[in-house]
C-alpha positions in Angstrom: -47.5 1.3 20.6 -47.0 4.3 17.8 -49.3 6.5 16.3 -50.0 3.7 13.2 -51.1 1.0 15.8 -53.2 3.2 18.0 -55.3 3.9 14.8 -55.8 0.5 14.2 -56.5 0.0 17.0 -59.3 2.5 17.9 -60.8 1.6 14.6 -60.8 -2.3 15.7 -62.5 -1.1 19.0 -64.7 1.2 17.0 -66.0 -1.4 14.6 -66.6 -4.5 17.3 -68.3 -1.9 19.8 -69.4 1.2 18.3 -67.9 3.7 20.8 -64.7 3.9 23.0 -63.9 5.6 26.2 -60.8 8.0 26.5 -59.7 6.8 29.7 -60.1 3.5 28.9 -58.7 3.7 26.0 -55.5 5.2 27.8 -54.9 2.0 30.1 -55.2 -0.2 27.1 -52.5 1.5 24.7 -50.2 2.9 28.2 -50.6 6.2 26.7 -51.8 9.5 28.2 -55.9 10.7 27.8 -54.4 13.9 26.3 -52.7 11.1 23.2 -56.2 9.6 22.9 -58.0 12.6 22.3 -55.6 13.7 20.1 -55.7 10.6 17.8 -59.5 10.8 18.2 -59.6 14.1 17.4 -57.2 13.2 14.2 -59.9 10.5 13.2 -62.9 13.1 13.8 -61.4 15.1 11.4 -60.6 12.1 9.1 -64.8 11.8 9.1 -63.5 8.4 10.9 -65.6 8.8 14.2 -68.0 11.3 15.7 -66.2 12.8 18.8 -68.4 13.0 22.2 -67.8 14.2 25.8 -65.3 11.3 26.9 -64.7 9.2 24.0 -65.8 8.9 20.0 -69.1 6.7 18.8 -68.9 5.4 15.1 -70.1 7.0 11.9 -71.6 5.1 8.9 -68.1 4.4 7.2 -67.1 1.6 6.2 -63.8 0.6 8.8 -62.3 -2.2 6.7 -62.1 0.4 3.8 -59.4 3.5 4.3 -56.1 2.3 3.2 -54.4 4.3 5.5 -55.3 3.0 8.9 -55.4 -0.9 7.0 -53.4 -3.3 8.8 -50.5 -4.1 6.1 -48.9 -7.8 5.7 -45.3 -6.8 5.9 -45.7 -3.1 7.5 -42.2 -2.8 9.1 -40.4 -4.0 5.7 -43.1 -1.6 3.7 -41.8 1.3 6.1 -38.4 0.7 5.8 -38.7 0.4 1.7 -40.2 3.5 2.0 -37.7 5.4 3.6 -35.1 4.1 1.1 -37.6 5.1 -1.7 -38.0 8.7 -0.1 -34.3 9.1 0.0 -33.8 8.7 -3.7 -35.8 12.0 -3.8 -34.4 15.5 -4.3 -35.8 18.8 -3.6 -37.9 20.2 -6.8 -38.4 16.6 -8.1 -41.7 15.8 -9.3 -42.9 12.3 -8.3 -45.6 10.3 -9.5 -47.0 7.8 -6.9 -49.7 5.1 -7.4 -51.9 3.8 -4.7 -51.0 0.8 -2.1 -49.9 0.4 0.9 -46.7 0.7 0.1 -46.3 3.7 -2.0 -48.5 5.0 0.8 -45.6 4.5 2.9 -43.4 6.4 0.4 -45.5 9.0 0.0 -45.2 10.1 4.3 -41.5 9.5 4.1 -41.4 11.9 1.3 -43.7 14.4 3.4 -41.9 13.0 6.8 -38.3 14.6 5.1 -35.3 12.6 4.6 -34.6 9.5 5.9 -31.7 8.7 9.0 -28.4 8.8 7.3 -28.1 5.0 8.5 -31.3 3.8 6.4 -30.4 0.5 4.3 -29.9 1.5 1.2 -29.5 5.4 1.9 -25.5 5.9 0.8 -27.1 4.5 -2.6 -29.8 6.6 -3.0 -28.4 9.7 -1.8 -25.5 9.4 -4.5 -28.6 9.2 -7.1 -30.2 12.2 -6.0 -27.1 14.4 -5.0 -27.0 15.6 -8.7 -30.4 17.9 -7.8 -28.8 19.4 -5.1 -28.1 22.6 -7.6 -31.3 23.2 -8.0 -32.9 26.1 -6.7 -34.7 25.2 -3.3 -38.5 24.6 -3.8 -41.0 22.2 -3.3 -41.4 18.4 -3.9 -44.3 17.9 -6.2 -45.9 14.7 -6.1 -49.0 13.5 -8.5 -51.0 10.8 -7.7 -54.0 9.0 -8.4 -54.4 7.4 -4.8 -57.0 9.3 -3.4 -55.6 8.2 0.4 -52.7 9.6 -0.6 -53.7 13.2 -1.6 -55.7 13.2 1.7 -52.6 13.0 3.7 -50.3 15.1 1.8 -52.6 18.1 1.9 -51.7 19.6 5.0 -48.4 19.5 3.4 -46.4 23.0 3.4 -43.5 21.6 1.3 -45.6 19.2 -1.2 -47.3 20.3 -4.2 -50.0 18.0 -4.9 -51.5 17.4 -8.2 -54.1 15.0 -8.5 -55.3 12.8 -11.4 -59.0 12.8 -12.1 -60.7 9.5 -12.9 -63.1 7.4 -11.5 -62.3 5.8 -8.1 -61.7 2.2 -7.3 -63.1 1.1 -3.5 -60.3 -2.2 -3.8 -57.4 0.8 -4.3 -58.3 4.2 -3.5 -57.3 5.0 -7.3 -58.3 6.9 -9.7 -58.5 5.0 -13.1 -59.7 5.5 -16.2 -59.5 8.4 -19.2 -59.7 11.5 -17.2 -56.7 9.9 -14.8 -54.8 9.1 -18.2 -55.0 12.6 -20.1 -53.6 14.0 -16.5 -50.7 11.6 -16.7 -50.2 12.6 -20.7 -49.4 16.1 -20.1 -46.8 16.2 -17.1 -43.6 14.9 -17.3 -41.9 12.9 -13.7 -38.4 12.8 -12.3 -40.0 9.7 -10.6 -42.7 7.0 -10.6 -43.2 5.5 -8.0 -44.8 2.2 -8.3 -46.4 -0.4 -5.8 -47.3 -3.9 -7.3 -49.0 -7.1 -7.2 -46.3 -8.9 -8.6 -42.7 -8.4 -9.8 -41.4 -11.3 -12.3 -37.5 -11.3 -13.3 -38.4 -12.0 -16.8 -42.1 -10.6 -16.8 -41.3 -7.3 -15.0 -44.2 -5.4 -12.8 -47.6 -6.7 -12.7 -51.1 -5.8 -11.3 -54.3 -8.3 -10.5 -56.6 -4.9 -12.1 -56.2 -4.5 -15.8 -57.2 -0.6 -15.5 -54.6 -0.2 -12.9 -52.3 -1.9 -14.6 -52.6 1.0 -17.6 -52.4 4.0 -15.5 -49.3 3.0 -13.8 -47.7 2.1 -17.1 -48.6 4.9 -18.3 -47.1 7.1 -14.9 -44.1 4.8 -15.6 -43.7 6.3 -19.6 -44.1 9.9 -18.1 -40.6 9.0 -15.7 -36.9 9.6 -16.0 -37.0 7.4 -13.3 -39.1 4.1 -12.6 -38.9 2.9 -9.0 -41.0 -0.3 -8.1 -41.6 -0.7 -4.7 -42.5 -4.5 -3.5 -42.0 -6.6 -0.1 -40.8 -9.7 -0.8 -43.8 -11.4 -1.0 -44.3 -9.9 -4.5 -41.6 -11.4 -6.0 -43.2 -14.7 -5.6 -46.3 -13.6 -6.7 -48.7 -14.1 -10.1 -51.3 -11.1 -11.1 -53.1 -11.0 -13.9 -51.8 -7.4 -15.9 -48.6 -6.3 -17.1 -47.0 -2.9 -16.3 -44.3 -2.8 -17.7 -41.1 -5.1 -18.2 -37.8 -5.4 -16.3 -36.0 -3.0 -18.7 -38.7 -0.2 -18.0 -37.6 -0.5 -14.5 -34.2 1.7 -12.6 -34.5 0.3 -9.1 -36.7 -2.1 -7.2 -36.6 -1.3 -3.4 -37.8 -5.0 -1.3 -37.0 -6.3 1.9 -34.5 -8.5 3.1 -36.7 -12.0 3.1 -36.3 -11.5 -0.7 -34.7 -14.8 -2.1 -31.2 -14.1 -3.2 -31.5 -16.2 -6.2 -34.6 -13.8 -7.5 -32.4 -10.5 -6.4 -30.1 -11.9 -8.4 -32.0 -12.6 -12.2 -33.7 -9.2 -11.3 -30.2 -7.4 -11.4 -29.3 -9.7 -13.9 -32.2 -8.2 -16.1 -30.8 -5.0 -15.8 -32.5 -3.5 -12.5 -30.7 -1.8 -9.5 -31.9 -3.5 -6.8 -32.0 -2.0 -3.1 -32.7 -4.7 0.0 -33.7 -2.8 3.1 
């Protein structure tokens, strides 16, 4: 079991009992007590759980809430599409990231550093970010409006976060509204990288929130670069708000249970598509 599933896992045991045991804990995941009290001691820190002699009792927080730790429908295509999306990044690029759980997942392959040289979909986007590599070195500077994201790239030597203001959204972890739209006006991306509810070939990228919706059209304006990232259940999907349409967009990165005849009217429109 990795790190991702133990979290899940403690915060399942967390919420249906209200404390958890270290040793206990260590049988059930076939890991060492020294792993547990690490990942406890990562959640104590996260204001997750209160740590005690032995084991962790609950806090007040809400468990079903932090994005991070969520359980994610498609979570190994999400990691692998962000690992292709990370790869398309160079060294002094500034990156603009919305919130899901997906962008989520390109935001640590971004902090994580580059992906295996075998990643689907790497050879591609290496080519597309080997014309930075004259750049002098410095860091990657990613903005974002996803609070769960900032909280994780913090600790981050080689990222320079900037974060949006705005009023936050419990259904997101984003920051919407004017304050998170006169940030966006003044900075200029090499990328944006945007998670969706719903990519259309004809309609383009589309959110169920109509506030999100404008702050990640307005991220995607601000871009040299406009990356949507989307398992494949998006493709099928409706939402309610349009970001922007398929001629906005450079590459969408998706997963391989994508339907071929959808891949194909969304390179058709004019978009580089990237199946991981």
């Amino acid at each position: 079991m990795n790190r991702y599933a133990r979290m899940n896992a403690l915060l399942d045991a967390m919420a249906a009992e209200g404390h958890v045991d270290v040793d206990s804990l260590a049988r059930q995941f076939g890991v060492s007590p020294t792993t547990v009290r690490r990942d406890l001691n990562h959640l104590h820190e996260q204001q997750l759980v209160t740590r005690t002699r032995g084991g962790a009792v609950a806090t007040t927080v809400n468990y079903d809430l932090p994005i991070r730790y969520r359980r994610a429908s498609h979570a190994p295509e999400k990691t692998r599409i962000g690992r292709a999306a990370a790869a398309l990044v160079g060294t002094g690029d500034v990156v603009g990231i919305n919130g899901g759980t997906t962008t989520t997942e390109v935001a640590r392959a971004i902090a994580e550093g580059r992906p295996d040289d075998d990643t689907p979909g790497h050879d591609l986007a290496r080519s597309d970010a080997a014309r930075h590599d004259t750049r002098p070195p410095e860091q990657i500077t990613i903005v974002t409006n996803a609070i769960n994201i900032a909280g994780e790239l913090t600790v981050r030597r080689h990222v320079k976060l900037i974060m949006t203001g705005g009023v936050a959204r419990l259904q997101s972890f984003e920051l919407t509204g004017p304050l998170a739209y006169d940030t966006l006006a003044q900075i200029d991306l090499d990328y944006a990288m945007l998670g969706v509810d719903a990519f259309d070939p004809a309609l383009g990228a589309k959110a169920l929130d109509e506030d999100e919706a404008r702050i990640n059209r307005l991220m995607a304006e601000r871009a040299r670069t406009v990356v949507v990232v989307a398992d494949s259940s998006k493709l099928a999907a409706r939402a309610f708000a349009r970001i922007c349409p398929p001629g906005a967009v450079d590459y969408l990165i998706t997963d391989t249970g994508a339907p071929l005849v959808v891949v194909e009217e969304i390179r058709d429109a004019g978009v580089r598509v990237i199946v991981v």
